[in-house]
C-alpha positions in Angstrom: 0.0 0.0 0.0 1.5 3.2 -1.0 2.6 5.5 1.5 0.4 8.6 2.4 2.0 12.0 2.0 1.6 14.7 5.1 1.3 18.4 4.2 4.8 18.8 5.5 6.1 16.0 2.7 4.3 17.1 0.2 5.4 21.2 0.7 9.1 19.6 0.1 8.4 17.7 -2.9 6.3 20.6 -4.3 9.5 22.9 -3.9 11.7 20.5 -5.7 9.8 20.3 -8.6 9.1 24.2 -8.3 12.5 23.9 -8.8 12.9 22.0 -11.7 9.9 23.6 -13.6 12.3 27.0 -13.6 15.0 25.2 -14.9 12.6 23.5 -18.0 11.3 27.2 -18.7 15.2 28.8 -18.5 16.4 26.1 -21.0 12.4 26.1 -23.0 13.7 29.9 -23.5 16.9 29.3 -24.6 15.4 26.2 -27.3 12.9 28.8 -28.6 15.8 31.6 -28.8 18.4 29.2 -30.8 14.8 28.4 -32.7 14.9 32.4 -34.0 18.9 31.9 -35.2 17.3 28.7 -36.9 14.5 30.4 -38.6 16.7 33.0 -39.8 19.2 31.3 -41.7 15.6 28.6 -43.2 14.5 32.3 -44.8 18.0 33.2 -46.4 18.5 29.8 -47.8 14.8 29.1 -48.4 14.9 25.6 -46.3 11.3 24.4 -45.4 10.4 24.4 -42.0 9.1 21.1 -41.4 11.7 18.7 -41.7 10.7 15.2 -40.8 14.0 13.3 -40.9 15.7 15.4 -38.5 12.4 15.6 -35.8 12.4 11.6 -35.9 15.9 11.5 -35.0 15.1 14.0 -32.1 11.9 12.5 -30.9 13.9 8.7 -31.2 17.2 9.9 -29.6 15.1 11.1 -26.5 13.0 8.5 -26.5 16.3 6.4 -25.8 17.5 8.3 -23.2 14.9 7.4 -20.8 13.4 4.1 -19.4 11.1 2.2 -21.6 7.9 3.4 -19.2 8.9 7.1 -20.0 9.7 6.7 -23.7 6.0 7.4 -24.6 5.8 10.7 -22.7 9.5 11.5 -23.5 8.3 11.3 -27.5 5.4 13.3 -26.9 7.0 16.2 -25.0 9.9 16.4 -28.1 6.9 16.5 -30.5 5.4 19.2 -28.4 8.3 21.3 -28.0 9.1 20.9 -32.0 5.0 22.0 -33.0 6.4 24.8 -30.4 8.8 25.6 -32.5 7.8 25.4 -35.7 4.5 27.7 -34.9 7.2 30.2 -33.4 9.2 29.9 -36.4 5.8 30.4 -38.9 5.1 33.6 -36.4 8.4 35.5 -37.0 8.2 34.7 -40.8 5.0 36.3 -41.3 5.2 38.5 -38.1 5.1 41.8 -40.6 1.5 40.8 -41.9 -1.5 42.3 -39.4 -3.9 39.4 -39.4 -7.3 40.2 -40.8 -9.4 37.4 -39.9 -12.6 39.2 -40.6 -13.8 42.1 -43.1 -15.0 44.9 -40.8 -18.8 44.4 -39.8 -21.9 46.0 -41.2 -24.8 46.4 -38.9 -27.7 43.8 -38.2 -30.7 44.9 -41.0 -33.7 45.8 -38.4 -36.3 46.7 -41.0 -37.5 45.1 -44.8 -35.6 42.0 -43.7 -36.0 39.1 -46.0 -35.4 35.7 -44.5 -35.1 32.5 -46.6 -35.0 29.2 -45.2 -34.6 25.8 -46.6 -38.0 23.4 -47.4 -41.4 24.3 -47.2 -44.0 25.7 -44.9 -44.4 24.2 -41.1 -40.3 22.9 -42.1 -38.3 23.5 -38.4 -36.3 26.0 -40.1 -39.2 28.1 -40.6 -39.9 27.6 -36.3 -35.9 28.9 -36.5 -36.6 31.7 -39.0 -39.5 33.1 -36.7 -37.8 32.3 -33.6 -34.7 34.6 -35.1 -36.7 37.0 -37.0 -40.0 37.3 -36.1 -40.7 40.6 -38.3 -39.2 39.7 -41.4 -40.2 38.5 -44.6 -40.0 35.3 -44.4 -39.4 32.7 -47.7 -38.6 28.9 -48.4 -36.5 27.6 -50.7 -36.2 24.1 -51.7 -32.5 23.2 -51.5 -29.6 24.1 -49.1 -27.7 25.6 -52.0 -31.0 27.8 -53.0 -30.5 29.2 -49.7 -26.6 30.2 -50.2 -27.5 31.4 -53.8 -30.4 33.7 -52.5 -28.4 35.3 -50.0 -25.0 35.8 -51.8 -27.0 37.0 -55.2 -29.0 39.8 -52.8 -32.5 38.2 -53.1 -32.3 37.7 -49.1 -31.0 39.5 -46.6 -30.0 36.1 -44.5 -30.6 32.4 -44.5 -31.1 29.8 -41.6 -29.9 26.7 -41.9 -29.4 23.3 -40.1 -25.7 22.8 -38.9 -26.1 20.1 -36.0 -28.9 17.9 -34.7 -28.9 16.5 -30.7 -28.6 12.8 -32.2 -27.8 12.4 -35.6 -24.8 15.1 -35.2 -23.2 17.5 -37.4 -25.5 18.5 -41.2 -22.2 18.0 -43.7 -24.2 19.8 -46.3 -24.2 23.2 -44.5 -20.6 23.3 -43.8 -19.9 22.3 -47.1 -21.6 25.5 -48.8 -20.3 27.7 -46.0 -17.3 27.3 -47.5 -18.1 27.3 -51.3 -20.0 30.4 -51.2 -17.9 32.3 -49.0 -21.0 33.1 -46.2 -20.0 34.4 -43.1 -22.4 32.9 -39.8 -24.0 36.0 -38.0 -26.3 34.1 -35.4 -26.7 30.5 -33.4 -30.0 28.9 -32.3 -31.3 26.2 -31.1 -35.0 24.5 -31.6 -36.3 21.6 -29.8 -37.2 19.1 -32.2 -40.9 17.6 -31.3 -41.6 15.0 -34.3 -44.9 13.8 -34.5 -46.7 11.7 -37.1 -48.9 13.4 -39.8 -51.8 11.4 -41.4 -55.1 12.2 -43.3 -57.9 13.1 -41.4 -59.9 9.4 -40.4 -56.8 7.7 -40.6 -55.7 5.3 -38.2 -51.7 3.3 -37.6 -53.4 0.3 -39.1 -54.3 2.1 -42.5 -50.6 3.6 -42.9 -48.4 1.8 -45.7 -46.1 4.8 -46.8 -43.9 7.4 -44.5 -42.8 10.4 -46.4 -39.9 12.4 -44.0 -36.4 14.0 -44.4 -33.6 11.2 -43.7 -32.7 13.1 -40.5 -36.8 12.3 -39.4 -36.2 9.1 -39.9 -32.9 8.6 -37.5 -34.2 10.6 -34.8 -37.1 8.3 -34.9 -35.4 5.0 -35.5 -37.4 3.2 -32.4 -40.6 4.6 -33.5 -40.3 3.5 -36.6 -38.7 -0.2 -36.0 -41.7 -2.2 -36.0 -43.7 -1.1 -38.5 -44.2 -2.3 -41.8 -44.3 0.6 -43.6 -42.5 1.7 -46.5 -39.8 4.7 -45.4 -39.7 7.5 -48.6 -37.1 10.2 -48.5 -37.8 14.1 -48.9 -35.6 17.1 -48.9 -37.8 18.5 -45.7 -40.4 17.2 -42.8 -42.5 20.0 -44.8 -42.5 18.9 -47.9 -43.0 15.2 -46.4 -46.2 16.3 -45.0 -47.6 18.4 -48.2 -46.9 14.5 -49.7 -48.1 12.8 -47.5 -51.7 15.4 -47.8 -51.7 15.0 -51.4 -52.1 11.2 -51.2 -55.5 9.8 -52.4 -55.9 7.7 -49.7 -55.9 7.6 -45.9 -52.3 4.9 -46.4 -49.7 8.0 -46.7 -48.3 9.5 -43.3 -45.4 12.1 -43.0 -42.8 12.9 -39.5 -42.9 16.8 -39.5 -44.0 19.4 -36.8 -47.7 20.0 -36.0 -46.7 23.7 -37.8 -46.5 21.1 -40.8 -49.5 19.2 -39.8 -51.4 22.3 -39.7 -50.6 23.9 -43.3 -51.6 20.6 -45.0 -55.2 19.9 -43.5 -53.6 16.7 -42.0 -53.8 15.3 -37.8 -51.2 14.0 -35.7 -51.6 10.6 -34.9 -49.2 10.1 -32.7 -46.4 12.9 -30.8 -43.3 13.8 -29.5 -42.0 9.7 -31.3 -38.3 11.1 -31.0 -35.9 8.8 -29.6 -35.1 11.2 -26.9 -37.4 14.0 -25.8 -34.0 15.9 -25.7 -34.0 16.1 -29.4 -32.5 19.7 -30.3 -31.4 21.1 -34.0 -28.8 24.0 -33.9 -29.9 26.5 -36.8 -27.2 28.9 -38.1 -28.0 32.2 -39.4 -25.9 33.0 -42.4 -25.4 36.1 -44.4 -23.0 37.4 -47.4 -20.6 39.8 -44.7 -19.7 39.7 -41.1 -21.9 41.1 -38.5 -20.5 41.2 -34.7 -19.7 43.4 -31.9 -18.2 42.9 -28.5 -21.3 41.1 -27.0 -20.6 38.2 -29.6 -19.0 35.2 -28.0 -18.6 32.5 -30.1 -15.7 32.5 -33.1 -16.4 29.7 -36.6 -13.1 28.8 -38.5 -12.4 26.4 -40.7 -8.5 25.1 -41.8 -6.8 22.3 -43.0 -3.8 20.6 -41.6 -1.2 19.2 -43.1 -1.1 15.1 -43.8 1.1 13.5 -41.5 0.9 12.4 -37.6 0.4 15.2 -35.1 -0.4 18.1 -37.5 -4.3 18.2 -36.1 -2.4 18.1 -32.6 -0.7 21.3 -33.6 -3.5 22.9 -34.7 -5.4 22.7 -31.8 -2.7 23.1 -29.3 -2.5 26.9 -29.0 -6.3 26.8 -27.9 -5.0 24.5 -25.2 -1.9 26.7 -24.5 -4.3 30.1 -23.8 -6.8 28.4 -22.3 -9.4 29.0 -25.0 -12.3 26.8 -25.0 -12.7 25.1 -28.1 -16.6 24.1 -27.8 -16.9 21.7 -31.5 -14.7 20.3 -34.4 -15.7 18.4 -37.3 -14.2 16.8 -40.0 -15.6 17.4 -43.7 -13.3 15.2 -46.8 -11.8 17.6 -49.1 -11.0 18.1 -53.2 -7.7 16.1 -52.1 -7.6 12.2 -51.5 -7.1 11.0 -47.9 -7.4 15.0 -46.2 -10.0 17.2 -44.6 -10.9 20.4 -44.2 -11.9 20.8 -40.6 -14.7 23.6 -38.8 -14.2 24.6 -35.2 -15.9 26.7 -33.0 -14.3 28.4 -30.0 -15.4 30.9 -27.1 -14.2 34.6 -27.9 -14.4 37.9 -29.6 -12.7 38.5 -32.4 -12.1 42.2 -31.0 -9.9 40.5 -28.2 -6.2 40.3 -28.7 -6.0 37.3 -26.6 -7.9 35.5 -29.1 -6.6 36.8 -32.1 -3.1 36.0 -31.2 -4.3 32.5 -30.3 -6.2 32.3 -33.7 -2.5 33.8 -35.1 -0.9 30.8 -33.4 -3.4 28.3 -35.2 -2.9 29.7 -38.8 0.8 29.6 -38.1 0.8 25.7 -38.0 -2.3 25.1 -40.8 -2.2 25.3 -44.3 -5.1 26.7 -44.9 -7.0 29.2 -42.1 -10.5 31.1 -42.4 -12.5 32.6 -39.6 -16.0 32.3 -40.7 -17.9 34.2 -38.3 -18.2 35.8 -34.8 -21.7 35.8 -33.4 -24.0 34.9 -30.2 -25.9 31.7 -29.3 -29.6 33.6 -29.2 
């Protein structure tokens, strides 16, 4: 049984490593200092910065310096300290340039705002499009790329879109198009998710044959759903599910949608709330064609890609860790390239802050690519 410490023991082994934590930042200081002479002479004779041979001989001479039980941690504080380096390096190459992450912001339209969302009427992002704008003009479009198109041509002001459901997880599509049209996010929400089952007045569970509902419907219903005979048929919205499911001739078509959807077709619920969990949530995004934030904003979108080889994600994400920056989400989307993705993370902050910036700096540094998409509030 191992023996317990007193305070008294424990105050002297505290002050030895104390101790030993100055000496690692003295010599940390002087690795980063020799790491300016290095970067120096890689910019006069144009020498890359990564160089993989020489780090594996690093990481592996290390590695066999200490015990076999310590290799592991040995190899990944050398890796550390060479990310380190190599985002300090990037730094004072490009330490000239003024990072603009963002075009400056134009004020939040307050009157004859037009609002498109994607589906049809009673759809859940109309429930986020009146949630978020409850005076506005309010317009569906059929696809997710209508809604991008509409706003980048002019014909709306902004668009709301699905980026994340409770269960199913992150909506690829959006993310996707955020990128490809160059949107900026402006505004966060989320909207609980009640599904319910749509039928023709008169009709009963034992009449239904056919299910009309957006692929996401189905998921979130999966239990629902596992026992019944019925034939599942995909839509590109729970809204336009249910105006199919009302223009069936008989009582044997049924949609998933919201009783908003229920409502606008002449059809009755037959059964509610047939969600998996009665947690279910879908996050809506508000995007528009420029920035909009100001210091109440709290939440920073960015999207990068890292490099392919072991560690360079690692690096990416490690200033975040280093400033004690919350990152709050990260997903992975496949890119143009075979076997490498772009990734979209979300972090707590304000553009406006230094702190951040300079963290945001520290990420680009190490990335290939870097892009802040937008700076907004959860509303």
């Amino acid at each position: 049984m191992a023996k317990k410490l007193d305070d008294k023991e424990i105050t002297v082994y505290r002050e030895v490593v104390d101790g030993i934590d100055r000496e690692i930042v003295k010599l940390f200081e002087r690795r980063m200092l020799l790491t300016k002479e290095i970067s120096d002479y890689k910019v006069a004779h144009n020498i890359a910065v990564y160089d993989p041979d020489r780090e594996r001989q690093i990481t592996d001479a290390a590695a066999a310096m200490v015990e076999d039980e310590l290799g592991g941690e040995v190899t990944l504080l050398m890796r550390t300290l060479m990310a380190l380096g190599r985002g300090y390096q990037r730094r004072l190459m490009f330490k000239s340039e003024t990072p603009d992450y963002l075009p400056n912001p134009q004020p939040r339209k307050t009157s004859n705002v037009r609002v498109v969302f994607q589906g049809a009427s009673g759809a859940w992002g109309e429930h986020a499009a009146i949630k978020l704008f409850p005076n506005a003009a309010i317009d569906a479009a059929e696809y997710f790329e209508d809604v991008f198109r509409k706003v980048k041509d002019g014909e709306a002001d902004y668009g709301v879109l699905p980026i994340e459901n409770s269960k199913t997880g992150a909506i690829g599509e959006t993310y996707d198009l955020l990128r490809s049209y160059g949107c900026y996010i402006v505004a966060r929400t989320w909207i609980d998710v009640r599904h319910c089952l749509l039928a023709k007045p008169g009709a009963a569970l034992r009449d239904i044959r056919e299910v009309y509902s957006h692929p996401e419907g189905f998921r979130q219903c999966r239990r629902f759903l596992l026992d019944k005979p019925w034939d599942l048929i995909a839509t590109s919205n729970t809204a336009v599910a249910a105006a199919k499911a009302a223009a069936g001739e008989d009582l044997r078509t049924a949609a998933i949608g919201s009783r908003m959807a229920a409502e606008h077709n002449g059809l009755e619920v037959l059964a509610e709330d047939i969600m998996d969990s009665d947690k279910n949530r879908t996050s809506f995004v508000v995007i528009a064609s420029h920035p909009e934030y100001d210091e109440e904003c709290d939440l920073i979108s960015f999207s990068f890609t890292a490099a392919h080889r072991a560690g360079s994600l690692c690096e990416a994400l490690l200033p975040f860790t280093a400033a004690g920056v919350n990152l709050t989400r990260i997903e992975s989307r496949p890119s143009a390239s075979p076997q490498t993705y772009r990734f979209f993370a979300e972090i707590n902050g304000n553009i406006a802050d230094p702190k951040v910036v300079d963290t945001l700096s520290h990420a680009a540094g190490v990335t290939e690519y870097f892009e802040v998409i937008g700076c907004y509030k959860l509303l």
